[in-house]
Structure formats: structure tokens, C-alpha cells
C-alpha positions as CSV (number, residue, x, y, z in Angstrom):
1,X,117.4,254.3,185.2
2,X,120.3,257.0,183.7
3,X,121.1,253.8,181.7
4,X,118.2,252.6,180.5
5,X,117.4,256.4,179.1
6,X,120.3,256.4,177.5
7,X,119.9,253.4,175.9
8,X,116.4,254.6,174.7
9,X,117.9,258.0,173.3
10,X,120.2,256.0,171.1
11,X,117.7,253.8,170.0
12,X,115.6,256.7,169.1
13,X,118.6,258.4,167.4
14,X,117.7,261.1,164.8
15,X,114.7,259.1,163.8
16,X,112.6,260.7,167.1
17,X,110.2,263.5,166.3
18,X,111.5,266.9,167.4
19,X,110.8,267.9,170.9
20,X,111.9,271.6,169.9
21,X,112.7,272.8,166.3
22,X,115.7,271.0,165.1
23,X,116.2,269.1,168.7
24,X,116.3,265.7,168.9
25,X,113.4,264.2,171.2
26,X,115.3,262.8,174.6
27,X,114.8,259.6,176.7
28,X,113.8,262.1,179.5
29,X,111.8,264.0,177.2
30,X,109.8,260.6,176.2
31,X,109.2,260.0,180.2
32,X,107.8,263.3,180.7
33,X,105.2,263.6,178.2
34,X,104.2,259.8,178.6
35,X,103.8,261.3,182.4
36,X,102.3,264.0,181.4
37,X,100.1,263.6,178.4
38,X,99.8,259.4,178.3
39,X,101.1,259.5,174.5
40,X,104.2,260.1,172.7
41,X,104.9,259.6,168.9
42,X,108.5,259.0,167.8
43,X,110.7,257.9,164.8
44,X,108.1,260.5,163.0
45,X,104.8,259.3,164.1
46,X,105.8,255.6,162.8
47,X,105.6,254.5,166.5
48,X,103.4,255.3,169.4
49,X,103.5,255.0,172.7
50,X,100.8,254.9,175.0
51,X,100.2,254.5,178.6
52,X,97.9,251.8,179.0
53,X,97.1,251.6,183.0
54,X,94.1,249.6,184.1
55,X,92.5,248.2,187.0
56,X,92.3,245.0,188.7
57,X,90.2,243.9,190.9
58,X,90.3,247.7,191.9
59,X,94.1,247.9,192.2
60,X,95.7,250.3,189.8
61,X,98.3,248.5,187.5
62,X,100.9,250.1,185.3
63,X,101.1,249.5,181.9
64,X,102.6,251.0,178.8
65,X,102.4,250.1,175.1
66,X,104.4,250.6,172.4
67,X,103.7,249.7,168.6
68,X,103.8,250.9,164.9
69,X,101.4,253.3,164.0
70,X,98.5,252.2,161.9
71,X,95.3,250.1,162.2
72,X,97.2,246.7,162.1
73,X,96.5,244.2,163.6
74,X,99.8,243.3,164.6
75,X,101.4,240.2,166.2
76,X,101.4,241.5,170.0
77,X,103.8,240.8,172.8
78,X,103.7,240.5,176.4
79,X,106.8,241.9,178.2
80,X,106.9,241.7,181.8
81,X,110.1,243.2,183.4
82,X,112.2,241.8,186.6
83,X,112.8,242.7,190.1
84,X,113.1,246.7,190.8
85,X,112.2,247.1,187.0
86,X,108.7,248.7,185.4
87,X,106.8,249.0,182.2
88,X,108.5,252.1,181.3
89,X,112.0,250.6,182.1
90,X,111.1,248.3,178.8
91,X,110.9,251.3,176.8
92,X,114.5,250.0,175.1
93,X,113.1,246.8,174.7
94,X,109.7,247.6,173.1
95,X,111.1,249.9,170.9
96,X,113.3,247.5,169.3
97,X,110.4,245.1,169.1
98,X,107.9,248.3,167.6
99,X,110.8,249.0,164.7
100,X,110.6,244.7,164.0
101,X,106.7,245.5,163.3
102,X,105.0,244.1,167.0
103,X,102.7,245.7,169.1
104,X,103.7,245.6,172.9
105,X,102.1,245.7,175.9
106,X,104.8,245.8,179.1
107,X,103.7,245.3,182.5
108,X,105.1,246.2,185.7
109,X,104.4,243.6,188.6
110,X,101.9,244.1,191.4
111,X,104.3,246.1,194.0
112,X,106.5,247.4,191.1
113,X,106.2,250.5,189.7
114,X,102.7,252.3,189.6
115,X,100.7,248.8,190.3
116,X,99.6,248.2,193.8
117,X,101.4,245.4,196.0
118,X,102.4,243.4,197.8
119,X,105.1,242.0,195.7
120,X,104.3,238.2,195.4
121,X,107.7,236.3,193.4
122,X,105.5,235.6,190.3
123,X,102.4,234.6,192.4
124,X,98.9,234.1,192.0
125,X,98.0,237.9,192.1
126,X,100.8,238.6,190.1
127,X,99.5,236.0,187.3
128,X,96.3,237.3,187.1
129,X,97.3,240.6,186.6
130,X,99.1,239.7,183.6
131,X,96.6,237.6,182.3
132,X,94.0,240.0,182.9
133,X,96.4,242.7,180.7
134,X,96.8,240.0,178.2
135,X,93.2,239.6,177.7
136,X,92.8,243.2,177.3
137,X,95.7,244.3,175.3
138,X,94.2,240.8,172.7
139,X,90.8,243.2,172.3
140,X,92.6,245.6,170.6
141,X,92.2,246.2,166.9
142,X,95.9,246.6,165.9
143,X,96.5,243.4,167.8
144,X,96.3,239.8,166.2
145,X,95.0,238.2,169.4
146,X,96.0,235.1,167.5
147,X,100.2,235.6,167.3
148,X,100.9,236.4,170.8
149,X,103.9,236.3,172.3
150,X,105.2,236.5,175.8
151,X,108.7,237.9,176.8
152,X,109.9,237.8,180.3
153,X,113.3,238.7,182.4
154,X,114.2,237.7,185.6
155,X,111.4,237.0,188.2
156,X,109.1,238.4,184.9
157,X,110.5,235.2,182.8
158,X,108.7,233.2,186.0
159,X,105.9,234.7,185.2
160,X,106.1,234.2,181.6
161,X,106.8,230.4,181.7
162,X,103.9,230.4,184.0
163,X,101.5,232.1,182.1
164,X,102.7,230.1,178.7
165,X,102.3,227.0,180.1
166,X,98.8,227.4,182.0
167,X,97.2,229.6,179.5
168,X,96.0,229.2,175.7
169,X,96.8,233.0,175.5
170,X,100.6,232.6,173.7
171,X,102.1,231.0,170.4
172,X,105.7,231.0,171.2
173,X,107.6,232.2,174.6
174,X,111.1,234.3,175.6
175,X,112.1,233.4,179.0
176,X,115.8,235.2,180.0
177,X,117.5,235.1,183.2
178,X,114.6,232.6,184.8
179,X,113.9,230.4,187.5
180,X,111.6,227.8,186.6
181,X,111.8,225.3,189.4
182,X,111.5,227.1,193.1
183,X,112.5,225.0,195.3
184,X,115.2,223.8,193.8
185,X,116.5,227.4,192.8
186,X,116.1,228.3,196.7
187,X,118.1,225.6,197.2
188,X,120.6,226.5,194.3
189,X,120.9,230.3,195.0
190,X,123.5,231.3,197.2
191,X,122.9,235.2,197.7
192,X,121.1,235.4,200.8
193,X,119.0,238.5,199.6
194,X,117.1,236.5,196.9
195,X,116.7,233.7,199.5
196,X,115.0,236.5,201.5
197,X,113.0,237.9,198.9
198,X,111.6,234.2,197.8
199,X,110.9,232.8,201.3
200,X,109.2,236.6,202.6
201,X,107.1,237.1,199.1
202,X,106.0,233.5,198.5
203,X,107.2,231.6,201.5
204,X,108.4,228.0,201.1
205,X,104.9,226.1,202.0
206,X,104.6,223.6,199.4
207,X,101.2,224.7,197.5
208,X,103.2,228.3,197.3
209,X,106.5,226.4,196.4
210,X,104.5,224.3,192.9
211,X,103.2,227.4,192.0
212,X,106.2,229.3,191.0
213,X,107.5,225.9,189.7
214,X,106.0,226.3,185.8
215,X,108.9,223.6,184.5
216,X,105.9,220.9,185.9
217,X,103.7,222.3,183.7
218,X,105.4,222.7,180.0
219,X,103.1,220.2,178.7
220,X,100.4,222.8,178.5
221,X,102.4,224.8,175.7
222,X,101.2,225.9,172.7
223,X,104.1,226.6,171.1
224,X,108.0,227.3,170.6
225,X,110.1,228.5,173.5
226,X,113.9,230.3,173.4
227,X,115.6,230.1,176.8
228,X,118.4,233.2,176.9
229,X,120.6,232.7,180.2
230,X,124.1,233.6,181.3
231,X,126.4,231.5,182.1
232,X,127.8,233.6,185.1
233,X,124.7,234.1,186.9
234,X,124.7,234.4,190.6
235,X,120.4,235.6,190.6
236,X,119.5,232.8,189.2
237,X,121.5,229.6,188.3
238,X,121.9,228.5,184.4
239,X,121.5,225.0,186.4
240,X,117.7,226.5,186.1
241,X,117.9,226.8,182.3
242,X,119.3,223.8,181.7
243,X,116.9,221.8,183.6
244,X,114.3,223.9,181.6
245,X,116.1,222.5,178.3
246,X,116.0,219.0,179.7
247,X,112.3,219.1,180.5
248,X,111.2,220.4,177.1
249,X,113.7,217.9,175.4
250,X,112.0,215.1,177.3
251,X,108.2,216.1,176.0
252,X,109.4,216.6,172.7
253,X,108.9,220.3,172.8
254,X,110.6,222.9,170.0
255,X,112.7,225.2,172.0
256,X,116.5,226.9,172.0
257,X,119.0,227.1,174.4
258,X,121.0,230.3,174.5
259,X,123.6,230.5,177.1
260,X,125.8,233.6,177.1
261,X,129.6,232.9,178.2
262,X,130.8,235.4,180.4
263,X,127.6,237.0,180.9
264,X,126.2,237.4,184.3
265,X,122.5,238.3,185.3
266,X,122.4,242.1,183.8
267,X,122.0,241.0,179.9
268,X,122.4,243.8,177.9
269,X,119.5,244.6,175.9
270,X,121.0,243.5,172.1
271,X,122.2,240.0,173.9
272,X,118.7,238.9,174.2
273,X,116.1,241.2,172.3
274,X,118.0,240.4,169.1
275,X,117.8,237.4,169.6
276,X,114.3,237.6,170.7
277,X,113.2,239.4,167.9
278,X,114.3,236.8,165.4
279,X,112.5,233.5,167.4
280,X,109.2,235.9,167.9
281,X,109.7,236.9,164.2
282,X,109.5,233.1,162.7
283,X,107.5,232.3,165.3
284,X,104.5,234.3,165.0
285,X,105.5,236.8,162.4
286,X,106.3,234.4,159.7
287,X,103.4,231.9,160.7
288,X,100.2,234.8,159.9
């Protein structure tokens, strides 16, 4: 967390609206009022962000979104964040994507964060909590409900390739640091507490198993993918990108490849949201 606020304070820089006279307006400062207050305006009111918590199926779920200020509409993202991470852990990341001219909403998983669990590895809970969010964030005014993109890291880019492939909701897709196959990433991982966390939160049965196995499914995009991934990952093995790249190739689908030499699973943030924020920015930015 100390690092992710820092990151935010110098993404913020000297752009952030005073939190006192002639002081700059903190990470920690940004946390707190968005705790406190549910809004905070930075870079001089030219970006808001909002908490945006909801409830599903009468389950709280935390959500937070960040975008320019103005009516709009703009072309909207979906971010959904990893294991131990939240929607205000993305506050680097949407910030970045707010200054490229987006409108995000970031989600934190059921069992992460302020939305109710159990943790489920990408499940079926999991993906209609995101869809649901989806759907409502689309409503919106300032979004363009029809250039939305999905961005997700970790177990979130699970859960993005799911969604993009089994919904109509998404125009083009960021998946970084993914599994995309389950069994065969059980079978590829060799740290025992992922092993754990995928056979206790999903279990290995094989309904759960083709589930949280979205590379079956690709044919059901609508539209461009970039696959980020570095080569040194232990989490989860680039063998799962690659096999990712090899299904798309084979249905003829537009996507990228990005592995990262001598990157392991911690990307850090400029490593994938730049370039995320070019392939979202041809890809539904350029297309209105």
C-alpha cells in the first residue's frame, strides 16, 4: 500500500488541487476524503473520483471511479485488480487512464476489499459481480456504453478474459499477468500457495475447472486483445500467455503479445498501463 500511495502522489504531482493553502494534495490525503466524503477532485477539478459501491444480490461491493470531469460520454474501462489488491489500490492505474481521456470504473473482487466473500479464483459470483458493475457503470451519462474496455491483472485478468469472451459488454481487452487455462496452470504452477488458493477457492471438479478456463471461449470476442506478461513469472507461467497467443492466432483473432524480459509477476505500473493506454486508445478511442 506505502507504494502504491506513492506512486499516486507522483502521478498527482503539482497538478492535485490543494489540500491546504499552497500544499500539495497527498496519496493519503486522496484516501481519506474518498473515505470520508466519497469524492475527491484533483489535477484542478479536471478529474474526479468517486466512490461508486453498490449492491449485489444484497452483498455490498466496492467500487471506485475515476474520470475527466465533464458531461462526456467517455470511452469507459473496466479495471479489475489481482489477489490481496482493491479498487482503490488502482488509483495509479485509473489516474493514468483519466489523464488519456477514459472514464473508469475499478472493482475489487468479492472477498477483496469492502465487497463481501468468499473469494472464489475468478468464479461465477465473482463474474457476475463484475458484470453487474459493468452494466451499471454503461448507464452512466459520461460513459459511451458502446467503447468499453476491460483491463485486468492477475486473477482480475481471469476474470477479464472471462467476461470478454462470454459477454457482448467489451470492444477490446488488457489481460496482464493471467491464467487463462486452469487446469493446466495448476498443473504448471509450482508455488504451493497458489496451488492452495486455486484448489480451496474453486476446487479442481471439472465444471469448476472449465469455468475459469476462458482460452475455450475466445471465439465469443468482440474485439482486439493485448496480452502483457513477464517472462520471469513464478504466479503464473508466460506458458499461459503464450498458449493464449496461440489460441487467438488459430481463430484468426487481432491481438499482441507483450512479454517483458526480466520481469517477474509485480509489473510496475508504466510497463503495462502505457502500453495499455495506447491499444485501448486505437482501440476504442480512435474507433468513436
Amino acid at each position: 500500500m506505502i507504494r502504491i500511495l506513492l506512486l499516486l502522489s507522483a502521478l498527482l504531482g503539482a497538478a492535485a488541487a490543494p489540500a491546504q493553502p499552497h500544499a500539495p494534495l497527498t496519496a493519503a490525503d486522496i484516501a481519506a476524503r474518498l473515505h470520508a466524503t466519497g469524492r475527491v477532485e484533483i489535477a484542478g477539478g479536471q478529474i474526479l473520483i468517486e466512490r461508486y459501491d453498490f449492491s449485489h444480490d444484497g452483498a455490498p461491493v466496492e467500487a471506485v471511479v475515476v474520470r475527466p470531469a465533464g458531461a462526456g460520454p467517455r470511452p469507459g474501462l473496466l479495471l479489475i485488480p489481482g489477489h490481496m489488491r482493491t479498487a482503490i489500490d488502482m488509483l495509479p492505474a485509473s489516474v493514468r487512464f483519466a489523464r488519456a481521456g477514459f472514464a473508469t470504473v475499478a472493482v475489487s473482487q468479492p472477498g477483496y476489499g469492502g465487497s463481501a466473500g468468499p473469494a472464489d479464483f475468478a468464479g461465477p459470483r465473482t463474474f457476475a459481480v463484475l458484470r453487474d458493475a459493468t452494466e451499471r457503470f454503461a448507464r452512466e451519462p459520461w460513459v459511451d456504453a458502446v467503447h468499453l474496455g476491460v483491463y485486468g491483472y492477475s486473477r482480475g485478468a481471469l476474470a477479464a478474459a472471462e467476461l470478454a469472451a462470454r459477454t457482448d459488454l467489451f470492444r477490446a481487452a488488457v489481460l496482464g499477468g493471467g491464467i487463462y487455462d486452469f487446469r493446466a496452470a495448476y498443473d504448471q504452477v509450482r508455488l504451493a500457495g497458489i496451488r492452495e488458493n486455486m484448489a480451496a477457492e474453486a476446487g479442481l471438479g471439472a465444471a469448476a475447472v472449465r469455468f475459469r478456463s476462458p482460452i475455450f471461449d475466445m471465439a465469443g470476442l468482440d474485439g482486439p486483445v493485448l496480452i502483457v506478461h513477464g517472462a520471469d513469472d513464478a504466479n503464473a507461467p508466460p506458458a499461459q500467455a503464450r498458449a493464449l497467443d496461440a489460441r487467438l492466432t488459430a481463430l484468426g483473432r487481432a491481438h499482441e503479445l507483450l512479454i517483458l524480459p526480466g520481469r517477474d509477476h509485480g509489473l510496475p505500473v508504466a510497463d503495462i498501463i502505457g502500453p495499455a493506454t495506447a491499444f485501448f486508445t486505437r482501440n476504442l478511442m480512435a474507433q468513436r
